[in-house]
C-alpha positions in Angstrom: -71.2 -16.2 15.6 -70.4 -19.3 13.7 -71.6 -22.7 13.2 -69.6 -25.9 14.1 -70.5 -29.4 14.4 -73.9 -28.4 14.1 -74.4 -26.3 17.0 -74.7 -22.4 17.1 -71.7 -20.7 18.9 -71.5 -17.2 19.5 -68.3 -15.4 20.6 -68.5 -14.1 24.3 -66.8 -15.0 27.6 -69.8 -17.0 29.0 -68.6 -20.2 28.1 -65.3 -19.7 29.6 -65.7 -21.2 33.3 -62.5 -22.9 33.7 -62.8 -26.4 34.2 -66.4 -26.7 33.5 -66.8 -25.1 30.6 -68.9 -25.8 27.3 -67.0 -23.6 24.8 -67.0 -24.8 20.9 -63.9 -26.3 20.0 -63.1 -23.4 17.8 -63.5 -20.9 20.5 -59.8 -19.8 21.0 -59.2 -19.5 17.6 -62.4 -18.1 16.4 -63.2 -15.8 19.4 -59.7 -15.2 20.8 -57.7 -15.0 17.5 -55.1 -17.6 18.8 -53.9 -20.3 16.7 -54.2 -23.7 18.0 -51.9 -26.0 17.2 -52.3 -29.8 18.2 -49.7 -30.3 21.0 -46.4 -32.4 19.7 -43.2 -33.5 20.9 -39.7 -33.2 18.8 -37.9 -36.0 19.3 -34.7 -37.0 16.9 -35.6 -34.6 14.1 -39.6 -35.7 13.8 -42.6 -34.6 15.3 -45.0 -36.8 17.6 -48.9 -35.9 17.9 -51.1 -37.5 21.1 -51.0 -41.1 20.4 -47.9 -41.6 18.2 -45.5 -44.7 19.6 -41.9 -44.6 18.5 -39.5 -47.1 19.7 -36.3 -46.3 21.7 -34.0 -49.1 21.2 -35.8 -52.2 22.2 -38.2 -50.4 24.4 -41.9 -49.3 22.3 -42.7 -45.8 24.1 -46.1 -43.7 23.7 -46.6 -40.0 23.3 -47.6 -38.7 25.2 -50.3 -38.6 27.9 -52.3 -35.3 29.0 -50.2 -34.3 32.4 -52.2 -32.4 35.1 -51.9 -28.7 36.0 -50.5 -27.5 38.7 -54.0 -26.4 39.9 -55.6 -29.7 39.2 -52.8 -32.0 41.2 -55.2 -33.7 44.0 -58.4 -33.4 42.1 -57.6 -36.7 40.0 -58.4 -35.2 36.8 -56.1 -35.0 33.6 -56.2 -32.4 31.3 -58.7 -31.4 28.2 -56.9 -30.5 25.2 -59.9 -28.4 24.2 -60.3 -26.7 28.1 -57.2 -26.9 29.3 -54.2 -26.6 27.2 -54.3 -22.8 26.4 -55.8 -20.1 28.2 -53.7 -17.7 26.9 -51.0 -16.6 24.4 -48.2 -17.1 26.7 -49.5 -20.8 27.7 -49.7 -21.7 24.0 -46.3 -20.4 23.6 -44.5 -21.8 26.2 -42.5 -24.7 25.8 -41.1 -27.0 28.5 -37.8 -29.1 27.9 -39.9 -31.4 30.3 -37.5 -34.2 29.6 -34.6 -32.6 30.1 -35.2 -32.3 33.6 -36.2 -36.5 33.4 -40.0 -36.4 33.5 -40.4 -39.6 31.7 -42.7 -42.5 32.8 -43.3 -45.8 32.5 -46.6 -47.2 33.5 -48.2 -46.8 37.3 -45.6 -44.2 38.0 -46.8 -40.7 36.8 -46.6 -39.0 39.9 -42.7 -38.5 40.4 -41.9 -39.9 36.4 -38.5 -40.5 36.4 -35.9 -41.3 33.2 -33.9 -44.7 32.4 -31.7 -46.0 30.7 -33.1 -46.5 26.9 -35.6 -44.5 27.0 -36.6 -41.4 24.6 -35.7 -37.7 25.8 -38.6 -35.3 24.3 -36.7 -32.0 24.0 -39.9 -29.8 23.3 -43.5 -30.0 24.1 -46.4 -27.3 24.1 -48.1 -29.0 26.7 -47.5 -28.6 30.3 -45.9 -31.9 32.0 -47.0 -34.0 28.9 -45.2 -37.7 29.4 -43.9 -40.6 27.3 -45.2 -43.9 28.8 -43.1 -47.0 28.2 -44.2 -50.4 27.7 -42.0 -52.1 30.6 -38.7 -51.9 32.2 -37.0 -54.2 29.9 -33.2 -53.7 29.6 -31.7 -53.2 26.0 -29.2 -55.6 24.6 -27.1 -52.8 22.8 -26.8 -50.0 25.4 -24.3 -46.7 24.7 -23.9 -46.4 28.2 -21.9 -49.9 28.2 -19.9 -48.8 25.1 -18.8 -45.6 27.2 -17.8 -47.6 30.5 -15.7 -49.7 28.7 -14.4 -47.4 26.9 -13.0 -45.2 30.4 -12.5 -48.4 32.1 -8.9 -49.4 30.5 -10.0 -53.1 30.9 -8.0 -53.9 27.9 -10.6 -54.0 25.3 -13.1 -52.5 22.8 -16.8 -52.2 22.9 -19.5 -51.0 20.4 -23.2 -50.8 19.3 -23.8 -53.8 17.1 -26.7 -53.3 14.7 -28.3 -56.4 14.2 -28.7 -56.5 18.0 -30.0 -53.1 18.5 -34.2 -53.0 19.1 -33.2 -56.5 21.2 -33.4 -57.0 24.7 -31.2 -58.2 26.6 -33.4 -61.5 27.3 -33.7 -61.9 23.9 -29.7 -62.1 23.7 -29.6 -64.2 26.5 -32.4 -67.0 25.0 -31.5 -66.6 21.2 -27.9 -65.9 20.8 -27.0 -68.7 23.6 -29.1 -71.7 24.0 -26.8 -74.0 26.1 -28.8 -75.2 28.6 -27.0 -75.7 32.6 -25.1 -78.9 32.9 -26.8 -81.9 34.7 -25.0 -83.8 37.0 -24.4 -86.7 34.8 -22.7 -84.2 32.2 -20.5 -82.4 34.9 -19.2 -86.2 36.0 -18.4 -86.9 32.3 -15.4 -89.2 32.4 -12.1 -86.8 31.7 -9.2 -87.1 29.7 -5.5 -86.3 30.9 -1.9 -85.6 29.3 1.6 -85.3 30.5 2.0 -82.4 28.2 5.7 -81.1 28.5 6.0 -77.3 27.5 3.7 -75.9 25.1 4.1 -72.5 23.3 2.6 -69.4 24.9 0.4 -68.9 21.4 -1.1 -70.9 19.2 -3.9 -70.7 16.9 -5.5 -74.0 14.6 -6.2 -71.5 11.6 -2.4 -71.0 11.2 -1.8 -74.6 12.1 -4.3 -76.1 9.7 -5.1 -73.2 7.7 -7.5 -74.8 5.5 -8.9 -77.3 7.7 -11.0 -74.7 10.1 -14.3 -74.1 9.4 -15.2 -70.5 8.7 -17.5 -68.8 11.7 -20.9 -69.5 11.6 -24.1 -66.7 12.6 -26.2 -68.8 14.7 -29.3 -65.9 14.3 -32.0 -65.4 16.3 -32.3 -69.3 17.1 -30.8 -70.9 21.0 -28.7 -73.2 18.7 -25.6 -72.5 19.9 -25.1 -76.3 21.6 -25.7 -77.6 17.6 -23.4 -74.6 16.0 -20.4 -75.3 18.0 -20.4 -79.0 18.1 -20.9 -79.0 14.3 -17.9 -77.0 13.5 -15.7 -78.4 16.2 -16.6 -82.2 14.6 -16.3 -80.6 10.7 -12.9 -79.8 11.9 -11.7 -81.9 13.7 -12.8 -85.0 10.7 -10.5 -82.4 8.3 -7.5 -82.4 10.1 -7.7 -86.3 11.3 -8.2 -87.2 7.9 -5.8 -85.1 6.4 -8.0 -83.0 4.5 -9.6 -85.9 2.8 -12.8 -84.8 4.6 -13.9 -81.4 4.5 -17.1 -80.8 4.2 -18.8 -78.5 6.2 -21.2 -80.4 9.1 -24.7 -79.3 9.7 -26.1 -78.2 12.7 -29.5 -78.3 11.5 -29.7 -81.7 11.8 -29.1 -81.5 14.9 -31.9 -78.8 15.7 -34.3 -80.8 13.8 -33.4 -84.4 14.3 -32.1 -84.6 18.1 -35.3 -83.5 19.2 -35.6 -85.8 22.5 -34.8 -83.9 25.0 -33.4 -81.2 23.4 -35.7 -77.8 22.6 -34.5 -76.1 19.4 -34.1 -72.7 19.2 -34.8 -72.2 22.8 -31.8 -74.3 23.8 -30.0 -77.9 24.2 -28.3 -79.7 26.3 -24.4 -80.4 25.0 -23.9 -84.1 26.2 -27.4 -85.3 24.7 -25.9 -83.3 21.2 -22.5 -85.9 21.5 -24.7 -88.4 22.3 -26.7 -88.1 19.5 -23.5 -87.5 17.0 -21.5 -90.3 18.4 -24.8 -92.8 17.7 -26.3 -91.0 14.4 -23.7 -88.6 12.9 -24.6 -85.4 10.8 -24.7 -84.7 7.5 -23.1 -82.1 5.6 -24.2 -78.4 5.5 -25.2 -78.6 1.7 -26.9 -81.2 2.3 -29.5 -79.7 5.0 -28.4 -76.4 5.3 -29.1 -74.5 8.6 -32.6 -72.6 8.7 -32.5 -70.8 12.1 -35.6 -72.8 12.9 -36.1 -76.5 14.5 -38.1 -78.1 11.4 -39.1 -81.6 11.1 -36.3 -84.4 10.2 -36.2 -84.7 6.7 -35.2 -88.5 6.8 -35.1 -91.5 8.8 -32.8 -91.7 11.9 -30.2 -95.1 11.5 -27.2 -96.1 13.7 -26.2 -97.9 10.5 -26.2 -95.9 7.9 -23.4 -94.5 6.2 -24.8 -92.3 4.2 -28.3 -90.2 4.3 -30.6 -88.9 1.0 -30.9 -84.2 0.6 -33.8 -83.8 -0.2 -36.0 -84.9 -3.5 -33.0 -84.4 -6.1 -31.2 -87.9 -6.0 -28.3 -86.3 -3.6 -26.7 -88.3 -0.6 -24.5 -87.4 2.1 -21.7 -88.8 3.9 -22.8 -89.3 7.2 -20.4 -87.9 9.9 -20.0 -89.8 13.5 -18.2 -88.8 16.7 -16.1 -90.6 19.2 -17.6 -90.6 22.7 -17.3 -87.5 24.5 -14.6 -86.4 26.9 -14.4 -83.8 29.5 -11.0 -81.5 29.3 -10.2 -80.6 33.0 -7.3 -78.4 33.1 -5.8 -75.6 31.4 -2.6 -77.8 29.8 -4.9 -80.5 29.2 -7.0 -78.3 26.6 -4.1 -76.7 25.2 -2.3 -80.0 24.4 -5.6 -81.4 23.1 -6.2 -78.4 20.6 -2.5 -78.3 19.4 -2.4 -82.2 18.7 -6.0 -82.7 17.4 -8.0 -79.6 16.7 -10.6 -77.2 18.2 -12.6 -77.8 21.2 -16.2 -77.2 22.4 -16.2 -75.4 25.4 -19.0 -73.3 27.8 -18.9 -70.1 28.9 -20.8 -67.8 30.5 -22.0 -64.6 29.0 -23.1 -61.2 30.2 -24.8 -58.3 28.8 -21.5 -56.7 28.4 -20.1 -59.6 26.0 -22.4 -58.7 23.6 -20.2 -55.4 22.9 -17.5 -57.0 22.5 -15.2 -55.0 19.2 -11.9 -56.4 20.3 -9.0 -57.0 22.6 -8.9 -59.5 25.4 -12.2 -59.5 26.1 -12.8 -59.5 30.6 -15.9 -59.1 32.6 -16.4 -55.2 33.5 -19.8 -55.3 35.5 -20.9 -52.3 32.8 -24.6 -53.1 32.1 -27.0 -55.5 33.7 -24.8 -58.7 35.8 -27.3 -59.7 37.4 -29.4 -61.1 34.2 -26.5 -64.0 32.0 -26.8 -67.4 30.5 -24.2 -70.0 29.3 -22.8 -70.1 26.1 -21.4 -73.3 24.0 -18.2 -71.7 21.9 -15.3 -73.6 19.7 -11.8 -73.0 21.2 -9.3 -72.3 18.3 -6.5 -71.7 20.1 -4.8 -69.7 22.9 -2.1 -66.8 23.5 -0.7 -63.6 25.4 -1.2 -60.3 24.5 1.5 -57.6 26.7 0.7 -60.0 29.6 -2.9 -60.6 29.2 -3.2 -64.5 28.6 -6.4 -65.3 26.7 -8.2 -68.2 25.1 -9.0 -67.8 21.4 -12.8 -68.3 20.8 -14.7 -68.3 17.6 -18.2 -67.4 18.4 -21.6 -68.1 16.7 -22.9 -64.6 15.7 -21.3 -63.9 12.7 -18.3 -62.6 11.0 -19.4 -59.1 11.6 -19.1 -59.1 15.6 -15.9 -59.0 17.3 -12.8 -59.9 15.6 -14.1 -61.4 12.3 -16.4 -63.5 14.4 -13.6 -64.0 17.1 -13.5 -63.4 20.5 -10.1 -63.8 22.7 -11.4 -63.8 26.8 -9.1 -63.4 29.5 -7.5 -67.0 31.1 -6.8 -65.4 34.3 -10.2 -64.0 35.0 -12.5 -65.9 37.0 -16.0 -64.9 35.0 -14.6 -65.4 31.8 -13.4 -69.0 32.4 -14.3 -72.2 30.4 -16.7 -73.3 32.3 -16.8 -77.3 31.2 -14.5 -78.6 28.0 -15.5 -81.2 25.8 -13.5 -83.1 23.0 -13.9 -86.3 21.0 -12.4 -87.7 18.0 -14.0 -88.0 15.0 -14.8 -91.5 13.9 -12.5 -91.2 10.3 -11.5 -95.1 11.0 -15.0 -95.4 10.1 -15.1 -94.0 7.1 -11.9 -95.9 5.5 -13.3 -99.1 6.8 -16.8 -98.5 5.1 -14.5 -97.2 2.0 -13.2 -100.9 1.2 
């Protein structure tokens, strides 16, 4: 006999009536000698009681939920951790490699569970049948199984597991890494420009050209700025090497997050030809002057199609202020190579898929590894072009940072229809402007 949570409980077998019985909660262990132990899970070296959450990648999972007993299946009742769990020494001892075998749920679907992509593997569990539940069936930006397809596919490159994009999903990739918004029909008839080239060489790259003219690559973060990132450091370079390196400073996209705000949205994504429109008519300043903040504040000064120069902030500082020709469309392979060799990087859109997002090195080409179905487009500057054992590519520096891909490069196939640039834009930057404004 014993005393617990204020009721008198004696030790005999009357209480024990299966699933309706009123035993004290002590009664195994008091009464049967056997030790309970609060049911947990093992999962990546730490244990998990009822009601712990762990996240798998980008995917928040709970653990777990009482399963039902074979017995109880078709009665619609879950289990009791005081009635149910042990019976017996052998019951308590048992342990199921449940998720071994792929019993792991998500939501509405704990009847037949089944296990995903992403999702956590609980190795050992003294429960019978217990279950992780998921939060939803969103896919994971970084996912090993990519990294391994690529990897046995011979497609010519190499993929891995970025950090900073791991705990992401892959719509978070698509809305905050990209940002370009799809072309209107007013961009896509954008008046183009053409060449009589003559022979080009099969490589070339504008860092080796202009080696100190090239702006270094940029990390957009988790901001859809991708249409102000590019266009700032194709016009930064393109003012260096048209004005001899008498104009170097480094342009800032921020002002066109928070200053082109008409129908533009920020971080969530822009519209290229409303970006040139608004650099051709206002210009930007320079990147110490308002440097970029991964977030779509207020302007910090006036807007003037006349001024030359603009004020940083409260410390008596003033920028030059940095205006584009009008826009031009690029049509055709030679067209963009000549244009690059002669003048300097180009903006260009492509499209990218989850797959992209691996990207380590090599000439980068679609593989169809990961979610296809699910991409978005993708405003890049185009540094150059080349061959690599056959494999013509485009040379691309991206927006995400000098730790992804090849020092923040990416080279994509030419010849491969998914990896194509998708619409090309160039202008010139207005230096004449400058010089005349200089007298």
């Amino acid at each position: 006999m014993h005393f617990g949570a204020g009721t008198l409980c004696y030790c005999d077998n009357f209480c024990d009536r299966g699933a309706d019985d009123d035993c004290c909660p002590d009664y195994l262990a008091v009464c049967k000698g056997l030790s309970l132990k609060r049911p947990t899970c093992s999962y990546e070296g730490k244990e998990y009681a009822l009601g712990n959450t762990t996240m798998r990648n980008c995917r928040k999972c709970h653990l777990p939920r009482l399963g039902r007993s074979r017995a109880d299946r078709g009665h619609g009742r879950r289990l009791s951790p005081t009635r149910d769990i042990v019976r017996d020494r052998s019951t308590i001892n048992r342990v199921l490699s449940v998720f071994e075998r792929g019993t792991f749920s998500s939501r509405g679907n704990s009847r037949r569970p089944r296990r995903r992509k992403n999702e956590a593997k609980c190795k050992e569990v003294t429960i019978e049948e217990a279950e992780w539940f998921c939060d939803d069936d969103s896919v994971c930006l970084m996912d090993e199984d990519v990294v391994r397809g690529v990897g046995s596919s011979g497609s010519g490159w190499q993929a891995t597991v970025y950090p900073q994009f791991w705990g992401r999903t892959l719509k978070d990739g698509i809305q905050y890494r990209l940002g370009t918004l799809p072309l209107r029909p007013i961009t896509k008839n954008m008046g183009s420009v053409t060449y009589e080239p003559g022979v080009l060489p099969t490589n070339f790259d504008a860092r080796e050209q202009w080696p100190s003219f090239v702006s270094p690559v940029r990390d957009q973060g988790w901001c859809g700025s991708d249409w102000a990132v590019s266009l700032a450091t194709v016009l930064a370079d393109r003012f260096a090497i048209q004005s001899k390196g008498e104009l170097q400073d480094e342009l800032s996209a921020q002002t066109l997050l928070s200053c082109n705000s008409r129908g533009q949205q920020g971080c969530t994504g822009g519209h290229i030809d409303v970006a040139w429109q608004f650099s051709t008519r206002y210009g930007l300043v320079s990147e110490e002057c308002l440097p970029y903040d991964i977030n779509a504040k207020a302007c910090p000064f006036p807007l003037s199609a006349n001024a030359t120069k603009m004020p940083c902030g409260s410390y008596g500082r003033w920028s030059r202020v940095y205006r584009s020709g009008p826009p031009s469309k690029l049509s055709t392979e030679e067209d963009i190579k000549y244009e690059i060799r002669n003048w300097g990087p180009v903006q260009a859109i492509i499209k990218v898929y989850q797959d992209l997002f691996h990207y380590r090195a090599g000439v980068y080409r679609h593989t169809g590894y990961g979610d296809s179905n699910l991409a978005g487009l993708h405003s890049v500057r185009v540094v150059g072009w080349g061959d690599d054992g056959g494999r013509p590519y485009w040379l691309i520096a991206n927006s995400w940072g000098p730790e992804w891909g090849e020092n923040g490069y990416v080279r994509v196939a030419r010849d491969d229809p998914a990896t194509t640039l998708e619409f090309v834009v160039t202008t010139l930057a207005d230096v004449a402007e400058h010089y005349e404004k200089r007298r």
